[in-house]
C-alpha positions as CSV (number, residue, x, y, z in Angstrom):
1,X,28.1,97.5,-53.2
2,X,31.4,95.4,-52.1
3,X,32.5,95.4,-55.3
4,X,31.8,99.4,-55.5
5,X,33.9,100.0,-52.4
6,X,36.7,97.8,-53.7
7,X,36.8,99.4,-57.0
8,X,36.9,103.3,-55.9
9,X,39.9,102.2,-53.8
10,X,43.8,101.7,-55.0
11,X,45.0,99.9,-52.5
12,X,48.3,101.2,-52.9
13,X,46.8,104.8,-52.0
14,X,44.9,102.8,-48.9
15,X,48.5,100.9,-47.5
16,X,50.6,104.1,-48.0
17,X,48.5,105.4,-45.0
18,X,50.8,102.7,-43.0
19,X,53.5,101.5,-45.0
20,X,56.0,103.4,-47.0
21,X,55.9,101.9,-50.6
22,X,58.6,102.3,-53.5
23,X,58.2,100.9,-56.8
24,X,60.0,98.2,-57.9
25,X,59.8,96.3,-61.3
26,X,55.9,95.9,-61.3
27,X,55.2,96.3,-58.2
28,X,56.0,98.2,-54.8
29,X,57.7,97.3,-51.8
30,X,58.5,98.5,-48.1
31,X,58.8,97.0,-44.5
32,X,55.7,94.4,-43.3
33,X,53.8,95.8,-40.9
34,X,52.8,92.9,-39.6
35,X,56.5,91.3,-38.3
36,X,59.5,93.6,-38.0
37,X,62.4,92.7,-40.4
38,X,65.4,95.1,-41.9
39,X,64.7,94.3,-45.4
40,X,61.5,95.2,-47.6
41,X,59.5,91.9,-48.5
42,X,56.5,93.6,-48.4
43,X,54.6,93.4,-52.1
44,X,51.5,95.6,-53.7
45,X,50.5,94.9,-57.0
46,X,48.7,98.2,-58.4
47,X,47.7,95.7,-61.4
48,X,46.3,93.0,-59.3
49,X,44.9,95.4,-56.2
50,X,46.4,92.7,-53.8
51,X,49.3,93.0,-51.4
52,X,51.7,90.0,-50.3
53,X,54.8,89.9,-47.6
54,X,57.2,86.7,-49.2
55,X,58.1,86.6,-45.4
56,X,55.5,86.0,-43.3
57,X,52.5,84.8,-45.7
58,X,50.1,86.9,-45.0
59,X,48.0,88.3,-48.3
60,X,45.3,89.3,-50.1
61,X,43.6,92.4,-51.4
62,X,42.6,96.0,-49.5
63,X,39.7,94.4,-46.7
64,X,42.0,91.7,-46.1
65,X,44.6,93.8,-45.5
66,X,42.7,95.8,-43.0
67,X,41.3,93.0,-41.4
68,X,44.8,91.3,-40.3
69,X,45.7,94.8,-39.5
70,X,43.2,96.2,-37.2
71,X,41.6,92.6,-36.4
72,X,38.1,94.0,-37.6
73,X,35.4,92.4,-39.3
74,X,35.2,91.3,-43.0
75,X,31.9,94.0,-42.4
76,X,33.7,97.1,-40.5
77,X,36.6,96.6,-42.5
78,X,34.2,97.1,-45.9
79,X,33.5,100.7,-44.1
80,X,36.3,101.6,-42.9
81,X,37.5,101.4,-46.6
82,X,34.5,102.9,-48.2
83,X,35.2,105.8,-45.9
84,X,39.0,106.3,-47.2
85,X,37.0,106.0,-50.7
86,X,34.2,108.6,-49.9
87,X,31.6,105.7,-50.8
88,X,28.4,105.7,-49.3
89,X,26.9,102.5,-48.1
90,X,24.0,100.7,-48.2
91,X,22.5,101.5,-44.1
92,X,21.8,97.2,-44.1
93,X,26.1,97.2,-44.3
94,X,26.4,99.9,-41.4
95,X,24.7,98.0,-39.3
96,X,26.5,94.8,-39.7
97,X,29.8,96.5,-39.2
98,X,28.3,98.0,-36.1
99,X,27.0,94.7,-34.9
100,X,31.1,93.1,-35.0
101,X,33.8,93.8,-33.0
102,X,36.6,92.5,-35.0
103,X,37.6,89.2,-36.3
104,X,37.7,87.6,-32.5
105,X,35.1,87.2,-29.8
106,X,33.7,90.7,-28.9
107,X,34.0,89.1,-25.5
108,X,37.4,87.7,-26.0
109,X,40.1,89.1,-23.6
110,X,41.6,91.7,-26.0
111,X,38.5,93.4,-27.2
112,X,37.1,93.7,-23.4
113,X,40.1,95.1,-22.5
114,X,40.1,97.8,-25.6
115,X,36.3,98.7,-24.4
116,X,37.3,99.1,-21.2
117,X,40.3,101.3,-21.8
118,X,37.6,103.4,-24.9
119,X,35.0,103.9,-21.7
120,X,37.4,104.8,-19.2
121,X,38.8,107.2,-21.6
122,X,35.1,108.7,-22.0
123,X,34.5,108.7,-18.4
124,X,37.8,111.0,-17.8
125,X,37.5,113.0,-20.3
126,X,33.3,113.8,-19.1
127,X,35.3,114.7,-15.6
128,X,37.1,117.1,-17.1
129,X,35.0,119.0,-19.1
130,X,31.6,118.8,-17.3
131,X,32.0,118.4,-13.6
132,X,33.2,121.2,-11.2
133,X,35.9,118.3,-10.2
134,X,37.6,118.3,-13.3
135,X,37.5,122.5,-13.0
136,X,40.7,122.8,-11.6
137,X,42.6,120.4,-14.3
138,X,40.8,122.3,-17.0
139,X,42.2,125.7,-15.8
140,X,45.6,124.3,-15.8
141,X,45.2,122.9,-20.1
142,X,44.0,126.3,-20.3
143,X,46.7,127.9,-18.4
144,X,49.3,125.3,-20.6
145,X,47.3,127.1,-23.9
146,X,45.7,124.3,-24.9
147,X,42.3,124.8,-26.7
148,X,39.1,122.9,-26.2
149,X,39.8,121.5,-29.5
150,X,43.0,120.4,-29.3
151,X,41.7,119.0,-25.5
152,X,38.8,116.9,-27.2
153,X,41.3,115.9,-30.1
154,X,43.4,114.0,-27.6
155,X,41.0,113.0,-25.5
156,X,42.0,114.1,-22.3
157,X,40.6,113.4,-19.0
158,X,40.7,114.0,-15.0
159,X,40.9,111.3,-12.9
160,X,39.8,112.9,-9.4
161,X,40.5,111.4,-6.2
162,X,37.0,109.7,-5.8
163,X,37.9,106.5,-6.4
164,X,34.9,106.4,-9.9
165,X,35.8,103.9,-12.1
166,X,35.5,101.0,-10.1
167,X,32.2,101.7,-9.6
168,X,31.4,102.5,-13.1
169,X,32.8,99.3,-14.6
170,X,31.0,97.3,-11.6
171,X,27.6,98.7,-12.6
172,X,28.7,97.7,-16.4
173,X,28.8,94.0,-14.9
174,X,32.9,93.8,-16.1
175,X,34.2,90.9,-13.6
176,X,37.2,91.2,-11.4
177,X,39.8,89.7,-13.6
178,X,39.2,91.6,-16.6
179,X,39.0,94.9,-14.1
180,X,42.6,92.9,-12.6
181,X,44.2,92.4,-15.7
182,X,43.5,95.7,-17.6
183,X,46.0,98.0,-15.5
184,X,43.8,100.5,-15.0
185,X,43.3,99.3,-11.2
186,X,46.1,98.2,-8.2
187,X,45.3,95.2,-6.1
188,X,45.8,95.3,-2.4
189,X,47.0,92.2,-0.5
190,X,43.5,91.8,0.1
191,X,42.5,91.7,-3.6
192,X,40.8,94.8,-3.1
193,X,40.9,96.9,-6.3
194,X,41.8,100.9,-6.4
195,X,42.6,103.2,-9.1
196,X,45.6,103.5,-10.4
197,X,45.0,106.9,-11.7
198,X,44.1,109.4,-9.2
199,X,44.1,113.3,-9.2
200,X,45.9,113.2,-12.7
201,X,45.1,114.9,-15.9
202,X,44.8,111.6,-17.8
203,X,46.4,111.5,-21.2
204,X,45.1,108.4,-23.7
205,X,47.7,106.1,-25.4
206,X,46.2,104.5,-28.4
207,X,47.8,102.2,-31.2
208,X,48.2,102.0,-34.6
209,X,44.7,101.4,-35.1
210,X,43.6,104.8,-32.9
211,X,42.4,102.5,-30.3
212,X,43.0,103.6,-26.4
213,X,45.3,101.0,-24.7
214,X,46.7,102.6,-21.8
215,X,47.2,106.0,-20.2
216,X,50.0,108.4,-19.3
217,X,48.9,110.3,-16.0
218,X,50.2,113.9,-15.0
219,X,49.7,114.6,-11.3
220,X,47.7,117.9,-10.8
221,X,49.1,118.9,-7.6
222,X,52.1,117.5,-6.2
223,X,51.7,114.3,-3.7
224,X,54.3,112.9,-1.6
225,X,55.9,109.6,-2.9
226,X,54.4,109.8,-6.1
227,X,55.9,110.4,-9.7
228,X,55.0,113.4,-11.6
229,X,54.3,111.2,-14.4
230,X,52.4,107.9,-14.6
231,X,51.9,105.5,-17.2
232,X,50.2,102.4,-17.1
233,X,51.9,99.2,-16.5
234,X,52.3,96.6,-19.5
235,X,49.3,94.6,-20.2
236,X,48.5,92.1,-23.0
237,X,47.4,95.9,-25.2
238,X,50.2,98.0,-24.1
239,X,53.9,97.3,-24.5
240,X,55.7,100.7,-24.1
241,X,58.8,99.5,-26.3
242,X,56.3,99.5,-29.2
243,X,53.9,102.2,-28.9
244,X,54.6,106.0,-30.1
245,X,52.4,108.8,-28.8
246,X,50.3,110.3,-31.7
247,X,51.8,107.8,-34.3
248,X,47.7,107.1,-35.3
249,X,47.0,110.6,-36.1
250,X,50.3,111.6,-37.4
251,X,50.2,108.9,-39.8
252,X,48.3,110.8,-42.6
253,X,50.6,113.9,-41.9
254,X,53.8,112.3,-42.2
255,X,52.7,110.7,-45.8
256,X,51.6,114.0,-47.4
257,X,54.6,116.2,-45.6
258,X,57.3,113.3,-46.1
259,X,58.9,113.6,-42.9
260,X,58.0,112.7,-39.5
261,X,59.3,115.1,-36.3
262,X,60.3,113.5,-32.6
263,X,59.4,115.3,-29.9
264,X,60.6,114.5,-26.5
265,X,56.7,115.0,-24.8
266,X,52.8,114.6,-25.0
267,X,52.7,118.5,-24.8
268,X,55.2,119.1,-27.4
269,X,53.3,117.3,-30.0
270,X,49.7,118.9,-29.0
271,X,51.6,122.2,-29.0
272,X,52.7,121.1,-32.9
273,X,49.4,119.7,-33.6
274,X,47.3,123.4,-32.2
275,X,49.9,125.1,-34.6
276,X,49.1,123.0,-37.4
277,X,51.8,121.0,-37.4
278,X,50.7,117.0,-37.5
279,X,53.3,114.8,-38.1
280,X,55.1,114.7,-34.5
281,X,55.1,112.0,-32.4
282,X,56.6,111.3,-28.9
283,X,58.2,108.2,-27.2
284,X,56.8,107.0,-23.8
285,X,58.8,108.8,-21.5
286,X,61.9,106.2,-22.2
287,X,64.7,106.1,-24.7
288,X,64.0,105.5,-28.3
289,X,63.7,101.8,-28.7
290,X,63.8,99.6,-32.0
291,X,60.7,98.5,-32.1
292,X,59.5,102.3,-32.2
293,X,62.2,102.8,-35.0
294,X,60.9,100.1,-36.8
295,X,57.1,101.7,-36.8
296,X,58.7,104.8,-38.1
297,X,60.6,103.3,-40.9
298,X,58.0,102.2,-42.4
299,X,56.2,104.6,-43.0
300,X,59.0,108.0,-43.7
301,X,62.3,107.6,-44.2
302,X,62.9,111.6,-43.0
303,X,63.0,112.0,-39.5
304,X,63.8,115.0,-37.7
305,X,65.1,114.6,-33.7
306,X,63.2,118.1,-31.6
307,X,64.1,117.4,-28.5
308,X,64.0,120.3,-25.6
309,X,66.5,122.9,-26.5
310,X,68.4,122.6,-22.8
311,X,71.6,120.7,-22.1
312,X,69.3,117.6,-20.7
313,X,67.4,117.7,-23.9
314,X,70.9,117.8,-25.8
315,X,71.9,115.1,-24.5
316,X,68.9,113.2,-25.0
317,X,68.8,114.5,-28.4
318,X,72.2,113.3,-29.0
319,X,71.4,109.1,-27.8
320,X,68.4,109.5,-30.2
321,X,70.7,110.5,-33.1
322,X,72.9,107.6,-32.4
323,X,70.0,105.1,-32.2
324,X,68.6,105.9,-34.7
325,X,71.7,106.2,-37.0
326,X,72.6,102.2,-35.7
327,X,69.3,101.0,-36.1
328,X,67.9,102.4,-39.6
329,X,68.5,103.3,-43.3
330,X,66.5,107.3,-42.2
331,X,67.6,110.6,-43.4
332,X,68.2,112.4,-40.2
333,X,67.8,115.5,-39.5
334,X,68.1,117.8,-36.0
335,X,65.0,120.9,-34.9
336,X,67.0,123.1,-32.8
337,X,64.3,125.3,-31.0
338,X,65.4,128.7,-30.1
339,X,66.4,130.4,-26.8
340,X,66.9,126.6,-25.3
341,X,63.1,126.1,-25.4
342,X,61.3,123.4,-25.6
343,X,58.4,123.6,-28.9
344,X,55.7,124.1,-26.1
345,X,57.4,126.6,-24.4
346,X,58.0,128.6,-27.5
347,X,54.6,128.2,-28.0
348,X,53.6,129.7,-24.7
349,X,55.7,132.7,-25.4
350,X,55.8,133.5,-29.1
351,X,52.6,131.9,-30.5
352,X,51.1,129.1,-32.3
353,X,52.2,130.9,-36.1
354,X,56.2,131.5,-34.6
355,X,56.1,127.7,-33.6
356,X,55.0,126.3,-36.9
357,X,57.6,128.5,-38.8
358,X,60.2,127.5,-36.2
359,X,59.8,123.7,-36.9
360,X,59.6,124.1,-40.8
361,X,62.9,126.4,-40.8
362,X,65.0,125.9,-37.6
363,X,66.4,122.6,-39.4
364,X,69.9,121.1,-39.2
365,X,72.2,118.2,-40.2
366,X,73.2,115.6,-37.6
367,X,76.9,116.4,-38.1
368,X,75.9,120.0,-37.6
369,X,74.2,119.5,-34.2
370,X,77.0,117.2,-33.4
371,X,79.5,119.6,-33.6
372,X,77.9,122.2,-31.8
373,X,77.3,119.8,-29.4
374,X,80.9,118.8,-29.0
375,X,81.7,122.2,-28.5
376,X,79.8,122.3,-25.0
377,X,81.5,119.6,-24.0
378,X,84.9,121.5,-24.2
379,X,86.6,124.8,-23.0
380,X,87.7,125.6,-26.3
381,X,89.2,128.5,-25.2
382,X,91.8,126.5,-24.2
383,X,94.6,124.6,-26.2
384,X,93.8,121.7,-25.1
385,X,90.2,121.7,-25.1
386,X,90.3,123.3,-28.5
387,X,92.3,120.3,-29.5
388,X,90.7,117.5,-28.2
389,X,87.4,119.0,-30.0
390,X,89.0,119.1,-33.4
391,X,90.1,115.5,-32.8
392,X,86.2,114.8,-32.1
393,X,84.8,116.7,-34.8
394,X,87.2,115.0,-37.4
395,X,86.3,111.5,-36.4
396,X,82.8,112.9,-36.8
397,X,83.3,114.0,-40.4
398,X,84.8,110.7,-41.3
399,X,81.8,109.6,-41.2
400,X,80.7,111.7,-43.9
401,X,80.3,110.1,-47.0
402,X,79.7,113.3,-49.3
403,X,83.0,115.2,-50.2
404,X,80.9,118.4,-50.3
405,X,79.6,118.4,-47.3
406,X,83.0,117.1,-45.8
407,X,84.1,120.7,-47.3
408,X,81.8,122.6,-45.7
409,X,82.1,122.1,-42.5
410,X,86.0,121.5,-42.6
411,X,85.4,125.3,-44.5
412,X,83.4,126.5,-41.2
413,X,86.2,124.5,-38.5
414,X,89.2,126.7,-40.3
415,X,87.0,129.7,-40.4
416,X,86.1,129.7,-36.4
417,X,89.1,128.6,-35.4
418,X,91.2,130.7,-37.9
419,X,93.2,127.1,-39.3
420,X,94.8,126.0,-42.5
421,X,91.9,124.2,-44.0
422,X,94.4,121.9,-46.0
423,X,96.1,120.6,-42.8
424,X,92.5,119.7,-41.2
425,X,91.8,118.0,-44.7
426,X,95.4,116.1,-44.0
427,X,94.3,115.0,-40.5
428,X,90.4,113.9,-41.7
429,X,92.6,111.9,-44.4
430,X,94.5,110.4,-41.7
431,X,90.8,108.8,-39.7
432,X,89.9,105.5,-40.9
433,X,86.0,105.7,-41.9
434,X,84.0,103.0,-40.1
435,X,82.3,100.4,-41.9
436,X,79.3,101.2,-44.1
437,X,76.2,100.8,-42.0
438,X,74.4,97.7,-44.0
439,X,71.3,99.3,-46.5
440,X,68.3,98.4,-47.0
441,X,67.7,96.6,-50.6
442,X,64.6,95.8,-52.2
443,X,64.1,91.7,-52.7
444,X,65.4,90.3,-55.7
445,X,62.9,89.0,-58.3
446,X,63.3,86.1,-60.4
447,X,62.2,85.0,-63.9
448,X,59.7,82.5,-63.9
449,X,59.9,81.8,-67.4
450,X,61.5,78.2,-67.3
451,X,58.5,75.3,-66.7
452,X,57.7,71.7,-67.7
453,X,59.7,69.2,-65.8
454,X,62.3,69.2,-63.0
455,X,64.0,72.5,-64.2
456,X,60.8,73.9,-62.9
457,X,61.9,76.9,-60.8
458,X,61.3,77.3,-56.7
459,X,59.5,79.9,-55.3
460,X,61.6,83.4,-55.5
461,X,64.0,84.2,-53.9
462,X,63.0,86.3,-51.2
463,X,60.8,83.6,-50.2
464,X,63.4,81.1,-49.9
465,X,65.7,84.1,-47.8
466,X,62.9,84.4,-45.1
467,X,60.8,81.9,-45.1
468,X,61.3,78.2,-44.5
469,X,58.6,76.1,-46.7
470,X,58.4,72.7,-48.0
471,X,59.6,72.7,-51.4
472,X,56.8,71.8,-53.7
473,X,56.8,68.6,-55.9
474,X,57.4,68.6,-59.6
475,X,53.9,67.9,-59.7
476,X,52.7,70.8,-57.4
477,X,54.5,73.1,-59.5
478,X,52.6,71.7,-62.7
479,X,49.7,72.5,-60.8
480,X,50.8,76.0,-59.5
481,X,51.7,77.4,-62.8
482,X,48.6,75.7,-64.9
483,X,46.3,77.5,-62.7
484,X,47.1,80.6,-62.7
485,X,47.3,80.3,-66.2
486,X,43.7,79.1,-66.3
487,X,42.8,81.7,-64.4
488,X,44.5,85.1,-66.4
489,X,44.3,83.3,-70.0
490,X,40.9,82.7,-71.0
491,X,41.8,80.5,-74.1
492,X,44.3,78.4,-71.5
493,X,40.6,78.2,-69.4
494,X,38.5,77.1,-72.5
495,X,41.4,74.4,-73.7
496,X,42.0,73.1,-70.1
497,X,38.3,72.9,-69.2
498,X,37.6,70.6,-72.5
499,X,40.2,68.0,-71.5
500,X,38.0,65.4,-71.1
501,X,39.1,63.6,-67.6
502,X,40.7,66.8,-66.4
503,X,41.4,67.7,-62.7
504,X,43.7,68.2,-60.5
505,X,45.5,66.3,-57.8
506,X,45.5,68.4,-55.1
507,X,42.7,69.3,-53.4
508,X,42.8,72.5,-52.6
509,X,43.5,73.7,-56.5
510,X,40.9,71.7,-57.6
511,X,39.0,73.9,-55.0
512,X,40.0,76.7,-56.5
513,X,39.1,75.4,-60.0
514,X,35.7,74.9,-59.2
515,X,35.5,78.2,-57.5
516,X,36.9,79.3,-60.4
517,X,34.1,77.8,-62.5
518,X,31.1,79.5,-59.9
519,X,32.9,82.8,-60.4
520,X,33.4,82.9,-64.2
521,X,29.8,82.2,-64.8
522,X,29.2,85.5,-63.1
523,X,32.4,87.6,-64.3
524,X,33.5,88.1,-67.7
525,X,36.9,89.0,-66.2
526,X,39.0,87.7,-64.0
527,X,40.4,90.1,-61.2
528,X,42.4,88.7,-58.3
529,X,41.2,91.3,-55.5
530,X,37.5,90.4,-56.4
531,X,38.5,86.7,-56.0
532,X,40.3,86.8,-53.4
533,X,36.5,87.8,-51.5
534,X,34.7,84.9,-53.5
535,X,36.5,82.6,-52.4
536,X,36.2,83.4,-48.4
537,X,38.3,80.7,-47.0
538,X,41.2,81.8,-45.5
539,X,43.6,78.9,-46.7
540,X,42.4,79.3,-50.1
541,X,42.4,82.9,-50.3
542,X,46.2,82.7,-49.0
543,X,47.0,80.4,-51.5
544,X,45.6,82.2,-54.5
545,X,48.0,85.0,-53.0
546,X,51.0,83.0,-53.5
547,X,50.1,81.9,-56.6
548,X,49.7,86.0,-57.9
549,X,53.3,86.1,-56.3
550,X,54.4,84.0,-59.0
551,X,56.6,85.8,-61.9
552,X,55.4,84.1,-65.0
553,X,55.4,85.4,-68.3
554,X,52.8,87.5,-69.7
555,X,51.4,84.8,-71.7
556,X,52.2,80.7,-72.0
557,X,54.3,79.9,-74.6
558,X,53.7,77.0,-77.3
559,X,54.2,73.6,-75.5
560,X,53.7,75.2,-71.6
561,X,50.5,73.8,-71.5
562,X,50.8,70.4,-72.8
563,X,53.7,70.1,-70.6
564,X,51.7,71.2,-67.7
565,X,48.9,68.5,-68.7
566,X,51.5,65.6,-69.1
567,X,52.8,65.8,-65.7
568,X,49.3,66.4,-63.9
569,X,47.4,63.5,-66.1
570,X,50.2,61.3,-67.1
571,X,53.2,61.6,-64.6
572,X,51.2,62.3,-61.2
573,X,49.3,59.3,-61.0
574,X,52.7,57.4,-61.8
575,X,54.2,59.0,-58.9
576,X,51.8,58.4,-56.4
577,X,52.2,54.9,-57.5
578,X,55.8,54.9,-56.6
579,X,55.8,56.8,-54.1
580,X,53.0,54.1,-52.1
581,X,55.6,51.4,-53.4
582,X,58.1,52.9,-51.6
583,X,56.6,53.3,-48.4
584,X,55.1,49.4,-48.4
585,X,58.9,48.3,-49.0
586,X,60.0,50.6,-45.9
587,X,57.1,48.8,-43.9
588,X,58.1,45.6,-45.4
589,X,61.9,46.1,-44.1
590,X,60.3,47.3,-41.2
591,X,58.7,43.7,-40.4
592,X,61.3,41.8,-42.1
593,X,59.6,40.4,-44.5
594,X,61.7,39.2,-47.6
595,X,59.4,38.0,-49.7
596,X,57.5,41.1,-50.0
597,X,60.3,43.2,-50.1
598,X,62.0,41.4,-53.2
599,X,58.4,41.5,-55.1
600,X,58.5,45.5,-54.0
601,X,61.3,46.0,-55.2
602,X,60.9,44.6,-58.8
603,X,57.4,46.5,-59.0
604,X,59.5,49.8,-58.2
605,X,62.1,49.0,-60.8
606,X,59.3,48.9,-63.4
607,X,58.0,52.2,-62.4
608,X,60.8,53.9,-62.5
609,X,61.4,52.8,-65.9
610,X,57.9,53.4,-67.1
611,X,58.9,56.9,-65.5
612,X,62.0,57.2,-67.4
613,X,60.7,55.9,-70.7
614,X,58.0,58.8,-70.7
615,X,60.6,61.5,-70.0
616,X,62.7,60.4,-73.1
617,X,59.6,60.6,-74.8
């Protein structure tokens, strides 16, 4: 049934959901999404059906993936898959996914602070809809035009006055430091607890995942000395730098439309979402940060700013631009919502249908929005004013890399200010460009096809740009290579395997050659994803990873094996005989004794020639 799931499922279909793939040689890259870095090192093999970032390490094929993404079960992450493939499961399956709460502790800190932010969440949300105290907060969503639907999409709750959720954790037996620690409560000087949240139409923050980790709360009525807004504080779940309103459930939008739009608010994007339109998302309330950039770039790289259309939202719009510009390789792109409204204000007035067509039409270039909204900042009625706003907008188009679109919009200065278009060309000549902004670049690649002796080549290079390792030993390599020869070339396996005396030195390939020899008395064919699962241990299962990183050629050529064989039979055990030479003469020096060292020292002599002699043979 495992093998079903796996087999339905093209992991690069499943990762696009949260990483932004382009091809790449054989295989595709974009941006980790588990460490943020500038440059792609991020691998998926369509071939092999495994994934691997040469940064951090991490590995393996489409559960594993899931598993170090979500931190779920080997068992829920089996379902969660089989659901993206539309494969039904045995019920015995089901159940085991339903009786795990990730890879950790279901009592572990984390996941009792994710249950109690999913209950509280609940509990809200029942206030709302089914008690006469929630009435008043449901007439106001109804009043905003929000639907029932769209209301039970987000989630959104009530928290009354009434002090409930105290209580209701209390009679759930959750003890006072996990109630302490979750944010969801403010401690007196007495160590008393009280909600944080009250008479607030609660709005749940999840994370990548779709799990609830805090809250944004909107009062319902004003109250004296306290903010219109509230989020909750920064907890070991929620760190607002990070998390993006909506970014789970835009996700799947954003990958099929291409293009992801920023709104400035929570309404704004439901107001998108109840006109169809998914793929908005919203910052926390604070400036655009890059660790929210980062999120986005890896999985669009169109972004569209829609921002409120009045001169506060201008502004705003404008420091989002520029952000984003210094922080990322995106496409950029401006919504400009009519009449100064914001989108759910133009939804209020002109419908759900006029909202969707204004955010699929109402588009324009950053250097378009820029210059219109220079021209606020001026009188350019006046000379001087008119002046000091050409000098702007021509420092803006120098910018501009395209000659064409330089031309158009020098076309549309000379035209609205009634200007020879060739002196404005002589002046934007005149404006030294800034340096390039850096680009993005896929990671190099490197041939693999050199082997044998101490010309064997390192690990590639991206690997050796991000990530510090230990180089590996001539004989390692040996080792490296022969295996995963073994392992795709069944006529390498059959040779290898009837070399009397044969193993290797290191334990954990020899591990994975007698897993090997389990799993092809089973399988006729050898297929890395489905390996990956038979072996189970993580270290091993990471290691087989880097191995499948490796750029070999398709198939050994003539002597690559013997070679391989020669330095694992012959040469290793030769080595580790020097090398414990070596480290007896250090202890020797160590303790001064002479005697000892000058016998050492003639035993390592012969060695190394021994050594020698077999290399010129």
């Amino acid at each position: 049934m495992i093998e079903q799931v796996r087999d339905a499922t093209d992991i690069v279909d499943f990762i696009s959901q949260y990483v932004q793939l382009q091809k790449s040689g054989k295989n595709l890259f974009g941006l980790c999404p588990f460490h943020e870095e500038r440059t792609p090192s991020f691998s998926v093999s369509e071939d092999k059906q495994i994934f691997h970032c040469f940064s951090c390490g991490r590995g393996g094929n489409v559960f594993k993936f899931l598993m170090e993404l979500e931190n779920l079960s080997f068992q829920e992450a089996v379902v969660k898959v089989a659901d993206f493939s539309h494969v039904e499961l045995d019920a015995t399956i089901t159940r085991q996914a339903a009786g795990t709460s990730g890879q950790s502790d279901p009592q572990s800190p984390t996941n009792q602070l994710i249950h109690l932010h999913q209950e509280a969440t609940k509990l809200y949300h029942h206030i709302l809809m089914n008690t006469e105290a929630g009435q008043p907060a449901l007439d106001y969503l109804h009043e905003r035009g929000l639907t029932d639907q769209t209301i039970n999409d987000y989630g959104l709750g009530y928290a009354s006055d009434q002090q409930l959720l105290k209580p209701f954790f209390e009679q759930r037996q959750i003890d006072y430091q996990t109630l302490r620690h979750s944010g969801l409560f403010i401690e007196n000087q007495d160590g008393e607890l009280r909600d944080r949240f009250v008479n607030r139409i609660m709005y749940p923050i999840r994370n990548e995942s779709g799990q609830e980790i805090a809250f944004s709360g909107r009062l319902l009525a004003k109250l004296p000395d306290q903010p219109k807004y509230l989020n909750s504080p920064e907890t070991e779940l929620f760190n607002k730098r990070r998390v993006l309103f909506n970014f789970d459930q835009a996700r799947g939008a954003v990958r099929k439309q291409g293009s992801l739009i920023l709104f400035e608010g929570f309404m704004d994007v439901m107001s998108a979402h109840q006109s169809g339109v998914d793929n908005g998302v919203a910052s926390m309330g604070t400036s655009l940060t890059e660790e929210q950039i980062y999120a986005i770039q890896r999985i669009t790289k169109q972004v569209y700013v829609c921002y409120d259309g009045d001169t506060p939202g201008q502004k705003a719009t404008q420091r989002a631009l520029k952000i984003l510009q210094d922080n990322s390789s995106l496409t950029l792109g401006v919504i400009q919502m009519p009449e100064g409204m914001d989108p759910d204000e133009y939804r209020r007035q002109y419908g759900e249908a006029k909202l969707a067509d204004a955010l699929a039409t109402a588009k324009e270039t950053p250097v378009a929005f820029m210059m219109r909204y220079l021209k606020t900042q001026y009188d350019v009625q006046s000379d001087t004013g008119r002046l000091n706003y050409l000098d702007d907008v021509i420092a803006l188009l120098a910018t501009v890399r395209s000659p064409v679109e330089q031309d158009v919009y020098l076309t549309q200065l000379a035209t609205t200010f009634q200007l020879d278009k060739a002196s404005l060309r002589q002046q934007l000549s005149m404006v030294r460009p800034p340096a390039p902004t850096p680009q993005i670049a896929p990671p190099p690649t490197q041939s693999y096809g050199n082997y044998g002796d101490a010309d064997m080549p390192p690990a590639p290079a991206v690997v050796q740009q991000h990530r510090q390792t230990t180089p590996l030993s001539r004989t390692e390599r040996a080792e490296r290579n022969l295996l995963f020869r073994m392992l795709h070339e069944r006529d390498v396996w059959l040779r290898v395997t009837g070399v009397a005396g044969f193993s290797f030195v290191h334990d954990d390939y020899q591990l994975i050659y007698t897993m090997a020899q389990g799993y092809f008395e089973t399988h006729q064919d050898y297929a890395p994803a489905q390996f990956i699962d038979y072996l189970q241990d993580d270290h091993l299962q990471n290691l087989l990873i880097e191995l499948e990183s490796m750029q070999l050629s398709d198939t050994a050529v003539d002597t690559e094996i013997d070679d391989y064989l020669q330095v694992i039979m012959n040469d290793a055990p030769l080595e580790d005989q020097l090398r414990n030479q070596q480290q007896a003469l250090q202890e020797a020096t160590r303790l001064g004794d002479r005697d000892q060292q000058r016998q050492l020292v003639i035993e390592i002599i012969k060695l190394q020639q021994q050594k020698q002699s077999k290399k010129q043979a």
